[in-house]
MITIDREN-431179 format. One record per residue (C-alpha): residue number from 1; residue in three letters; x, y, z. Coordinates in nm, 2 decimals. Each point is the difference from the previous one (the first is absolute). Example, Ala and Ser with C-alpha at 12.3 -4.5 7.8 and 13.67 -1.06 7.14 Angstrom:
2
1,ALA,1.23,-0.45,0.78 $
2,SER,0.14,0.34,-0.07 $
//
This chain:
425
1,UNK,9.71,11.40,11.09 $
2,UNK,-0.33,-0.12,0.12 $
3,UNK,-0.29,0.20,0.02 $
4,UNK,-0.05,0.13,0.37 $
5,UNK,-0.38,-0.02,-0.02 $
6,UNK,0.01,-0.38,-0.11 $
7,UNK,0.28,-0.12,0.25 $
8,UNK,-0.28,0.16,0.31 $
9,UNK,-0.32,-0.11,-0.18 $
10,UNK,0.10,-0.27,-0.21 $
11,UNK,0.28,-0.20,0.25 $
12,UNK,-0.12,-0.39,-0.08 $
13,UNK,-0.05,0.08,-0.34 $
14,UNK,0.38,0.11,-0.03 $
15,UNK,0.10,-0.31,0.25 $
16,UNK,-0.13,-0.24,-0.25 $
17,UNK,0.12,0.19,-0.34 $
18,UNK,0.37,0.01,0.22 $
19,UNK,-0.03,-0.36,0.05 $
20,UNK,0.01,-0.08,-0.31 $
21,UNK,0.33,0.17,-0.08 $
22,UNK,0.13,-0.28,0.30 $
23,UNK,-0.02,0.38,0.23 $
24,UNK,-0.09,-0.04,0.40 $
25,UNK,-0.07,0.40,-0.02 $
26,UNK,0.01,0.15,0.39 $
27,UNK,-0.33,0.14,-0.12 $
28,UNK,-0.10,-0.01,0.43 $
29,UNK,0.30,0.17,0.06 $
30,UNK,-0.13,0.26,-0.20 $
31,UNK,-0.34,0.07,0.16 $
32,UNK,0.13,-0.02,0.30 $
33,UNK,0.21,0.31,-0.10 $
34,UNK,-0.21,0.16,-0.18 $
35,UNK,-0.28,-0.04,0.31 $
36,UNK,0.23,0.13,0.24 $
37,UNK,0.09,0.28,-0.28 $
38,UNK,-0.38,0.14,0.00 $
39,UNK,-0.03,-0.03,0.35 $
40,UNK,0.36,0.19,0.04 $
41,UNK,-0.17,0.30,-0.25 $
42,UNK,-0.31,0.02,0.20 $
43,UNK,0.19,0.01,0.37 $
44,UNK,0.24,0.29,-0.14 $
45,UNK,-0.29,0.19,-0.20 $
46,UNK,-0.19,0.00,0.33 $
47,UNK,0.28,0.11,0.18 $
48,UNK,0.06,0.29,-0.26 $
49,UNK,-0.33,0.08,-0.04 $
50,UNK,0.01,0.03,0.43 $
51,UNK,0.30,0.24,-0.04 $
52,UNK,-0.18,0.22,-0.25 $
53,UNK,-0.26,0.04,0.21 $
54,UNK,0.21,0.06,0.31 $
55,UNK,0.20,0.25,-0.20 $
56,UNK,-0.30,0.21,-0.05 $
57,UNK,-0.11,0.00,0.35 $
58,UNK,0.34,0.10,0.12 $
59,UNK,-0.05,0.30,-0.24 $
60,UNK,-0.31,0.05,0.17 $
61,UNK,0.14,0.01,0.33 $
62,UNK,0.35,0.18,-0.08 $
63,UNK,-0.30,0.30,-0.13 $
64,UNK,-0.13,-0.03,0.30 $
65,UNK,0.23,0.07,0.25 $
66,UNK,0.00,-0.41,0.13 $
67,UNK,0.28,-0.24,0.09 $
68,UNK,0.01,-0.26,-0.29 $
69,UNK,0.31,-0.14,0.12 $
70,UNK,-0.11,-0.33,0.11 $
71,UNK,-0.19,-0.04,-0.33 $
72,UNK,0.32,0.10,-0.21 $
73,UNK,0.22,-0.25,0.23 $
74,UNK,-0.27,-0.28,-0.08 $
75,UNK,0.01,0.07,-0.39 $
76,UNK,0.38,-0.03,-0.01 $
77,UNK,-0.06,-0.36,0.16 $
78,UNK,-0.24,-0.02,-0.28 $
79,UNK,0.24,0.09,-0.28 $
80,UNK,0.26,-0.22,0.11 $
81,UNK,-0.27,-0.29,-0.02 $
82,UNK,-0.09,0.15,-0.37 $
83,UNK,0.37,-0.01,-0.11 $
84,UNK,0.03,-0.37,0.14 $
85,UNK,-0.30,-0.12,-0.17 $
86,UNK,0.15,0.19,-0.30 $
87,UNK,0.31,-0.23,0.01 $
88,UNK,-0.21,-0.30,0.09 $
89,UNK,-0.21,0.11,-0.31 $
90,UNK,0.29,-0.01,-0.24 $
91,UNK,0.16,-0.31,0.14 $
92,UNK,-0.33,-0.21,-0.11 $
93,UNK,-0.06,0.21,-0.33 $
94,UNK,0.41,-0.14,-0.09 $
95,UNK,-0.09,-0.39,0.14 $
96,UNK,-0.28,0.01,-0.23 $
97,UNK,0.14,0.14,-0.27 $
98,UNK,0.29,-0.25,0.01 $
99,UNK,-0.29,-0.31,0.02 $
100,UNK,-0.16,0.16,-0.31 $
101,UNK,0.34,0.10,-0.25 $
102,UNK,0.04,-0.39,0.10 $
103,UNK,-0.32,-0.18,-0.10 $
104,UNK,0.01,-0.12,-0.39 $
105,UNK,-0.29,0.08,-0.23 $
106,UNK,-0.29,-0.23,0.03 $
107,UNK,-0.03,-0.16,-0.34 $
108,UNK,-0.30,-0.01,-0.22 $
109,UNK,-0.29,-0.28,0.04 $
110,UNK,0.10,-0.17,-0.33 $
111,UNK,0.37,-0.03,0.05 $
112,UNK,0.10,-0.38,0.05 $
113,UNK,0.05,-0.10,0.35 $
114,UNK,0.34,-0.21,0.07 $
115,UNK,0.33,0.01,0.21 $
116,UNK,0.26,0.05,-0.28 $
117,UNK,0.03,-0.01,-0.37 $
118,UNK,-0.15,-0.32,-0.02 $
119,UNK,-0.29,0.12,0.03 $
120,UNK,0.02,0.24,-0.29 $
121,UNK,-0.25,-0.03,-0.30 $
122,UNK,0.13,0.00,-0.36 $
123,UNK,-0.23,0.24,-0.20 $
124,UNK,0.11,-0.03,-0.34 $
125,UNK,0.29,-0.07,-0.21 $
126,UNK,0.15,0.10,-0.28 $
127,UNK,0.27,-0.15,-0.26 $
128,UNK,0.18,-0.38,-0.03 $
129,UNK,0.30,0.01,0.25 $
130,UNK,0.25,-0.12,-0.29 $
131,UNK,0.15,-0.33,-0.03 $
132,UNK,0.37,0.03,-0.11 $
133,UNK,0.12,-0.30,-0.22 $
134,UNK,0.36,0.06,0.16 $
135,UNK,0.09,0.01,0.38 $
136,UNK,-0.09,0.35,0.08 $
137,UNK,0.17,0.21,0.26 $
138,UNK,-0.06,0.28,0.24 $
139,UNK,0.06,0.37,-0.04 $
140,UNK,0.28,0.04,0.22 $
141,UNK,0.18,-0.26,-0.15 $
142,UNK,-0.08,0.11,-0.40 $
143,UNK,0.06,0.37,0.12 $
144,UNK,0.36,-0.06,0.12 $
145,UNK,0.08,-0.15,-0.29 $
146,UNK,-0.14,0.22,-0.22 $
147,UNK,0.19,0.29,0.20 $
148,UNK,-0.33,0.19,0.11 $
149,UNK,-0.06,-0.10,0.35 $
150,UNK,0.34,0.07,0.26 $
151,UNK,-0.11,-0.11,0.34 $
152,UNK,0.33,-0.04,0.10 $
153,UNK,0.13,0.33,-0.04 $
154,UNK,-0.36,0.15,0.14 $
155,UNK,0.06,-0.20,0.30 $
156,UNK,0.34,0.18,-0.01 $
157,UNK,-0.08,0.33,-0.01 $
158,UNK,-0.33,0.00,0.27 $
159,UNK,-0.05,-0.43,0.13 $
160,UNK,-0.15,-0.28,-0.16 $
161,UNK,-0.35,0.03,-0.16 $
162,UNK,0.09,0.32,-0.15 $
163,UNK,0.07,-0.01,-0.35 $
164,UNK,0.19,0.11,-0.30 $
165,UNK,-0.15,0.07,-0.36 $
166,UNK,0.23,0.02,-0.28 $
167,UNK,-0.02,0.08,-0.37 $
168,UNK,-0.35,-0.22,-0.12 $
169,UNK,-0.10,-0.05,0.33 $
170,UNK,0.03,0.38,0.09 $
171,UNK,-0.20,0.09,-0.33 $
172,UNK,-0.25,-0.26,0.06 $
173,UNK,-0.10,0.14,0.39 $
174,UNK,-0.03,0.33,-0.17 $
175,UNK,-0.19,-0.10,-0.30 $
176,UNK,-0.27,-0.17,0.24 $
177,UNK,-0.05,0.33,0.22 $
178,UNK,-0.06,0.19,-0.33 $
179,UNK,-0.19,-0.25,-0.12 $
180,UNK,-0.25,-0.02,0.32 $
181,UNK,0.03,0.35,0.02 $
182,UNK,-0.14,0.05,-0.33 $
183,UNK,-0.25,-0.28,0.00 $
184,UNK,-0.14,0.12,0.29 $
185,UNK,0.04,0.39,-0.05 $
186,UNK,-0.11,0.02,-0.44 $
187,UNK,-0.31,-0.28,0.02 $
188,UNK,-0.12,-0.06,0.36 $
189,UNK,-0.05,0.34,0.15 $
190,UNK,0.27,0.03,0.27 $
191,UNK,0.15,0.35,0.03 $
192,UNK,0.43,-0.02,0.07 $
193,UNK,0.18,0.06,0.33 $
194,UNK,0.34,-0.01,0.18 $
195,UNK,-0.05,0.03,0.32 $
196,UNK,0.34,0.05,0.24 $
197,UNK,0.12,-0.35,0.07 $
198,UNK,0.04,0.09,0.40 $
199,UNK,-0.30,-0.01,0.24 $
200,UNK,-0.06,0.13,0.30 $
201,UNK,-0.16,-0.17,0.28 $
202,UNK,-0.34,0.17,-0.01 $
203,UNK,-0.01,-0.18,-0.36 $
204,UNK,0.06,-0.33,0.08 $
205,UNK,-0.22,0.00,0.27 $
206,UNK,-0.29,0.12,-0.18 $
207,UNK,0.02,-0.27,-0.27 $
208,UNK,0.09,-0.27,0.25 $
209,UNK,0.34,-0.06,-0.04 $
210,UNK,0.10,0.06,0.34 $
211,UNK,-0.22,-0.29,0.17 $
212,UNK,0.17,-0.21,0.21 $
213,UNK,-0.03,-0.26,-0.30 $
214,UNK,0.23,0.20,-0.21 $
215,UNK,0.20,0.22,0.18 $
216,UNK,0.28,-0.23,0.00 $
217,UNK,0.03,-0.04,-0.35 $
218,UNK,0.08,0.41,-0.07 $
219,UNK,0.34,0.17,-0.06 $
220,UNK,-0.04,0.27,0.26 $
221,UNK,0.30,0.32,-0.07 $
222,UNK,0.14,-0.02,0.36 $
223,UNK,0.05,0.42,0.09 $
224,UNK,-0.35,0.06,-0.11 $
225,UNK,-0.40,-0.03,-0.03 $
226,UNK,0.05,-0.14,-0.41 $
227,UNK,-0.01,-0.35,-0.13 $
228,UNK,0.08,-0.16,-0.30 $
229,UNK,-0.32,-0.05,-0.23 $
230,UNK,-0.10,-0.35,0.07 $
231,UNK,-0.23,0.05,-0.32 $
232,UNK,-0.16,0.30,-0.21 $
233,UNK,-0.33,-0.07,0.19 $
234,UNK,0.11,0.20,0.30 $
235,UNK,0.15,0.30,-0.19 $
236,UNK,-0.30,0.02,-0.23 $
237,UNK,-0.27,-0.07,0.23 $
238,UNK,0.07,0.29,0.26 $
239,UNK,0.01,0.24,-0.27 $
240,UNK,-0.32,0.09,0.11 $
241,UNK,0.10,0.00,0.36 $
242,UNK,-0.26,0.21,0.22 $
243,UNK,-0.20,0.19,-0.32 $
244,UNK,-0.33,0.01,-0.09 $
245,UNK,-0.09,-0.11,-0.35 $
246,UNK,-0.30,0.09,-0.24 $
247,UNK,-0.23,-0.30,-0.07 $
248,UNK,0.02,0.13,-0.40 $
249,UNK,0.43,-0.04,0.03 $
250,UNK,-0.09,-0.37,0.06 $
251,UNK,0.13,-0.28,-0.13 $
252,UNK,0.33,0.11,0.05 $
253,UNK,0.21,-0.25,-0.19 $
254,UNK,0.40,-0.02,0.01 $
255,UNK,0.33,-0.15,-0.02 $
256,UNK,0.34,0.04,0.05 $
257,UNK,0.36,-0.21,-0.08 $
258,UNK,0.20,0.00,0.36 $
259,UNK,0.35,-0.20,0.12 $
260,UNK,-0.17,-0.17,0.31 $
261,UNK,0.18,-0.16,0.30 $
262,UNK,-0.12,-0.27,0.21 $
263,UNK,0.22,-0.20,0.25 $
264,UNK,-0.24,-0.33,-0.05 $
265,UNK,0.16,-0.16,0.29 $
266,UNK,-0.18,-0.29,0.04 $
267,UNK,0.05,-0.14,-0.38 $
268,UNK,0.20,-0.28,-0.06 $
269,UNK,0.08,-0.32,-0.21 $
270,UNK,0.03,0.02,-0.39 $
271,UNK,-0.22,0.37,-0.02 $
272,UNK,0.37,0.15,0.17 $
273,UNK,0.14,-0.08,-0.31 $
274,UNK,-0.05,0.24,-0.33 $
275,UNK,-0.24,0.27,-0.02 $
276,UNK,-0.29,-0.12,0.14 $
277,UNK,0.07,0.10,0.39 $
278,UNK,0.18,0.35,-0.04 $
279,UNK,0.13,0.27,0.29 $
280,UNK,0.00,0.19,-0.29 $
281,UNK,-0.28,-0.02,-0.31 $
282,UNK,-0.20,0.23,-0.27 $
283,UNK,-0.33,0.01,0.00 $
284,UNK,-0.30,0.20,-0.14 $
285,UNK,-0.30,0.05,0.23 $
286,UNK,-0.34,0.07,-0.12 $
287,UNK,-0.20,0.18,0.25 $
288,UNK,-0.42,0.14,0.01 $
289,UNK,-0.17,0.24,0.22 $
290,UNK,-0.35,-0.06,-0.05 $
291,UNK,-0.34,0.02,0.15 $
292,UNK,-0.13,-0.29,0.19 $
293,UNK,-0.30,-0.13,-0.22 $
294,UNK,0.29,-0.05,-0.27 $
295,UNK,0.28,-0.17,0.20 $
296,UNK,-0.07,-0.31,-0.07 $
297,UNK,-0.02,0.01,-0.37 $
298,UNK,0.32,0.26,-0.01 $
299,UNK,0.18,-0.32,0.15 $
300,UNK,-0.10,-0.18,-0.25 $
301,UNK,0.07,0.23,-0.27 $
302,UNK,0.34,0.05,0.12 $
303,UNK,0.08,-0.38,0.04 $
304,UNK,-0.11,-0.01,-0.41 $
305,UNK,0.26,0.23,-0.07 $
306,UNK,0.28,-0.16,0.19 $
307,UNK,-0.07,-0.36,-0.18 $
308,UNK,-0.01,0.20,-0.29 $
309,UNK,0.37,0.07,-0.01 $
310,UNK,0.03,-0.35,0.06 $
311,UNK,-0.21,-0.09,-0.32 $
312,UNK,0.18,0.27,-0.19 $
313,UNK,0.34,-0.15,0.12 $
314,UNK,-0.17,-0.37,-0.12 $
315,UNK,0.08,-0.14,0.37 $
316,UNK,-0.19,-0.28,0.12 $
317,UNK,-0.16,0.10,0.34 $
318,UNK,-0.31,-0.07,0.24 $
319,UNK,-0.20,0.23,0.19 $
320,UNK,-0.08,-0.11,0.37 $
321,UNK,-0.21,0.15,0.30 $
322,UNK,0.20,0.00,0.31 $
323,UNK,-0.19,-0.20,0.31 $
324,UNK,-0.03,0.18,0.29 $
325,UNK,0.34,-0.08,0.20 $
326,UNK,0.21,0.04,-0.34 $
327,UNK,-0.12,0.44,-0.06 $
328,UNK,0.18,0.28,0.15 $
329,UNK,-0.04,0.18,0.29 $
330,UNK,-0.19,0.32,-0.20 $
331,UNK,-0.21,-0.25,-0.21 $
332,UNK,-0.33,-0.08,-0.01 $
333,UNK,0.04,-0.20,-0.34 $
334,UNK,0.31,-0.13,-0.22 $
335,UNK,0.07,-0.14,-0.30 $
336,UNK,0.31,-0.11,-0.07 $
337,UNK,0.13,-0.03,-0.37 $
338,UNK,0.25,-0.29,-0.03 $
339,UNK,0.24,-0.04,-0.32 $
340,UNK,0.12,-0.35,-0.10 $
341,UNK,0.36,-0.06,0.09 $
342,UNK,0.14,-0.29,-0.16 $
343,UNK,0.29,-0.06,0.27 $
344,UNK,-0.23,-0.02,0.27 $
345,UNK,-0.27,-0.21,-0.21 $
346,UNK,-0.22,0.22,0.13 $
347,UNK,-0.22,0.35,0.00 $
348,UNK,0.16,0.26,0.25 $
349,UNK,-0.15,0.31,0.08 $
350,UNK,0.09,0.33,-0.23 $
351,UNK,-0.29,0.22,0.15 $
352,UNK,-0.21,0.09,0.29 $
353,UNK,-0.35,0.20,-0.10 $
354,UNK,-0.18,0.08,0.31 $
355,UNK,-0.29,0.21,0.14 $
356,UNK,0.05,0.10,0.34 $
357,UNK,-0.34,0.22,0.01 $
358,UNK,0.02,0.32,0.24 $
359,UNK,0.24,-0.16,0.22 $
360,UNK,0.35,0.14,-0.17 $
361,UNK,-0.22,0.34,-0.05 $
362,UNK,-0.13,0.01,0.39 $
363,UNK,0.39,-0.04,0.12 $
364,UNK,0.06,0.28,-0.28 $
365,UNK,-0.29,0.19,0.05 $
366,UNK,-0.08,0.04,-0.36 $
367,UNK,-0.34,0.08,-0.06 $
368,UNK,-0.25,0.17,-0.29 $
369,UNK,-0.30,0.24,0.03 $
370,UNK,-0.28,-0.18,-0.21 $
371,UNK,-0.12,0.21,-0.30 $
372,UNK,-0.41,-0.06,0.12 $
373,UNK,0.12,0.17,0.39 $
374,UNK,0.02,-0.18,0.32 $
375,UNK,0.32,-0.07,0.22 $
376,UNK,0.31,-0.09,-0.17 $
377,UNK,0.12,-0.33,-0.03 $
378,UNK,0.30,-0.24,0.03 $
379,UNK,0.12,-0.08,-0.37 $
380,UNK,0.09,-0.36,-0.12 $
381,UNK,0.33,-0.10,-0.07 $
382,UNK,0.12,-0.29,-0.27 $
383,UNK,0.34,-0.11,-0.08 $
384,UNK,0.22,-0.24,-0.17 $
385,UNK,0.26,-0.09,-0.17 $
386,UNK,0.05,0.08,-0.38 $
387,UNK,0.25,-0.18,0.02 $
388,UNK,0.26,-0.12,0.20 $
389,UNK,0.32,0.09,-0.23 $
390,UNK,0.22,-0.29,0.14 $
391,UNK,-0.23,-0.26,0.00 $
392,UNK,-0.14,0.08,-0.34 $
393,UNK,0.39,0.04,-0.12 $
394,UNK,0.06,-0.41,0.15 $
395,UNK,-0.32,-0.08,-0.16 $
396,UNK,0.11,0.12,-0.34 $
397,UNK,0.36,-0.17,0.03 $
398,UNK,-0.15,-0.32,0.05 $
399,UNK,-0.34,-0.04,-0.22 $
400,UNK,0.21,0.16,-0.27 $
401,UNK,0.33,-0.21,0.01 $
402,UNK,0.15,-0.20,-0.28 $
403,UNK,0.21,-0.30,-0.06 $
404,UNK,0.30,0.19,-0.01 $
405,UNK,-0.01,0.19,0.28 $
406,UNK,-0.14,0.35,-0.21 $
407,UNK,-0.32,0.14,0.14 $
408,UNK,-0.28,0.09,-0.26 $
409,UNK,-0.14,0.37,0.06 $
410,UNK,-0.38,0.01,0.07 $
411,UNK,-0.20,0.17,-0.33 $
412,UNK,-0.11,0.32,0.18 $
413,UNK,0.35,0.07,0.14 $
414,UNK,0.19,0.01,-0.31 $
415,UNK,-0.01,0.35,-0.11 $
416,UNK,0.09,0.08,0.34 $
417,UNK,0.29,-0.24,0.02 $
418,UNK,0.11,0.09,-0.38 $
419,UNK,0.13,-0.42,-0.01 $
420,UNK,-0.21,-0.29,-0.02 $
421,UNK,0.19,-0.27,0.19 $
422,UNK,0.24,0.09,0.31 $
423,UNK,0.36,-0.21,-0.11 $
424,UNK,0.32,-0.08,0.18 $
425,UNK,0.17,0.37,0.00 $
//
């Protein structure tokens, strides 16, 4: 959420920022509700402050023997007027609310400007997409061969983009949650969670999931106020929901292995086939509470250790800053991480690392008392990817595959695996 103060001192300066996100924000609209809002509290403090005093001289006048009938009539006229201003009140403070939950974080002055992913800027890259000297073939293809990847039967028991793991395949998924997991928990810092895997409203809201952007794309349970975790972000983020934190407690740094669920409605053409576009995928999220001089190097930090389970897993990938009409709603900068894929002849994305500021923490209310005094503040929030599991699984399938349809397995999964090549079962 937007700061208050800015969106009433600041309007044109927001205007332009929304602009380049491609967003006409009703930013008039606004202060024309929030003008008639102040002049609403003024009209019914007046009015109360006119009853108080009318109480007291009805007091006066019951004490002395007087008729104060035509004064108490007159105040009940005025409390009827207090109670509609009341509702009037409440009806405004809910229209702006609704403009505000709606309007996207403004993104930083050195994010690239641009419609769409076009206009995104490659950073740096890492690694030789491999040539193959034989026809090489995608994932979903050498997986049901190999007997590890069963979309048929997944689509059986749920519908289609749902998947079944078997034997290799079902070892391999498991083997690259430990294996973030570890990375991420033994050498960069991060402490373990599992967080439940249903939401509740409140949460999505607060880490903008339930824009009007998204909302669509959520599995909502139909008898009640829970959703389907569309992503470890949500769960995580609001554990901090409405506290107050200690400026010493900070960085806070975590991450956490969840099943996430996303209806992706709008996806179509070859990313519907395989594990790339899931209903149903693995992922583990890295996530930092921190103060806001250090935001923007804790994005930074955190991006590092997502490509390094990409260097770790020797998978070619580039590193690219998202333009200003390709971040999410929360975002105020992204990098994506994008792994080679050799079916698509390409780099598709594996990770999101963004810093959304206070803006996840304003909707959340999380906040910190600074150790040198002075009013508490809103908290920083960073998060990412570390990794996607299905995407990383694809990416291994294909970079690693062999004439003979066998898949090598990656160096630093071995020991976990206990095999170094996935065969025909």
């Amino acid at each position: 959420m937007l700061d208050i103060k800015r969106l009433r001192s600041e309007p044109e300066e927001i205007r332009k920022a929304l602009e380049r996100r491609g967003i006409d924000a009703p930013l008039d609209e606004f202060a024309e509700l929030d003008k008639k809002r102040r002049e609403i509290i003024v009209e019914a403090e007046e009015k109360k402050a006119l009853r108080n005093q009318v109480s007291d001289e009805v007091a006066v006048a019951k004490k002395a023997g007087e008729d104060a009938s035509g004064k108490i009539s007159a105040m009940k006229k005025v409390g009827e007027e207090i109670k509609a201003l009341d509702l009037m009140l409440k009806d405004l403070e809910s229209q702006l609310e609704d403009i505000v939950l709606e309007l996207p974080n403004t993104p930083l002055a050195d994010v690239p400007d641009g419609a769409d992913e076009s206009a995104n800027v490659t950073v740096r890259t890492w690694g030789e997409p491999r040539r193959f000297d034989f026809e090489a073939r995608p994932h979903w293809d050498l997986g049901a061969e190999l007997g590890i990847i069963d979309q048929e039967r997944g689509a059986k028991v749920a519908e289609s983009r749902f998947t079944l793991l078997r034997g290799m395949g079902a070892r391999l998924e498991r083997a690259l949650i430990n294996f973030f997991l570890d990375l991420h928990t033994g050498e960069h810092g991060y402490t373990e969670l599992f967080p439940p895997i249903l939401v509740n409203s409140e949460s999505m809201r607060g880490t903008g999931q339930l824009s009007k952007f998204a909302q669509a794309e959520m599995y909502k349970l139909r008898d009640d106020d829970l959703f389907l975790n569309p992503t470890a972000e949500v769960p995580v983020t609001n554990i901090y929901r409405d506290e107050m934190l200690a400026e010493e407690d900070l960085p806070i740094h975590v991450t956490a292995y969840l099943p996430s669920f996303r209806r992706e409605a709008g996806a179509a053409g070859r990313d519907t086939r395989g594990l790339i576009r899931q209903h149903q995928f693995n992922k583990v999220e890295l996530v930092k509470f921190v103060t806001p001089e250090t935001s923007g190097d804790e994005l930074e930090a955190l991006t590092a250790n997502a490509e390094e389970v990409l260097r770790r897993l020797e998978l070619p990938y580039r590193t690219v800053a998202l333009c200003t009409g390709d971040m999410g709603f929360a975002s105020a900068r992204t990098y994506d991480l994008e792994v080679w894929l050799p079916s698509y002849d390409a780099y598709k994305e594996i990770s999101s690392c963004s810093n959304y500021l206070d803006f996840q923490s304003r909707r959340l209310n999380i906040r910190y008392r600074p150790t040198g005094g002075g009013k508490p503040r809103f908290v920083h929030t960073n998060n990412g990817s570390g990794l996607a599991v299905g995407r990383t699984f694809a990416a291994i399938i294909e970079n690693y595959q062999n004439e003979d349809g066998s898949v090598t397995v990656p160096e630093a999964l071995r020991s976990i695996m206990g095999v170094d090549t996935i065969t025909q079962a």
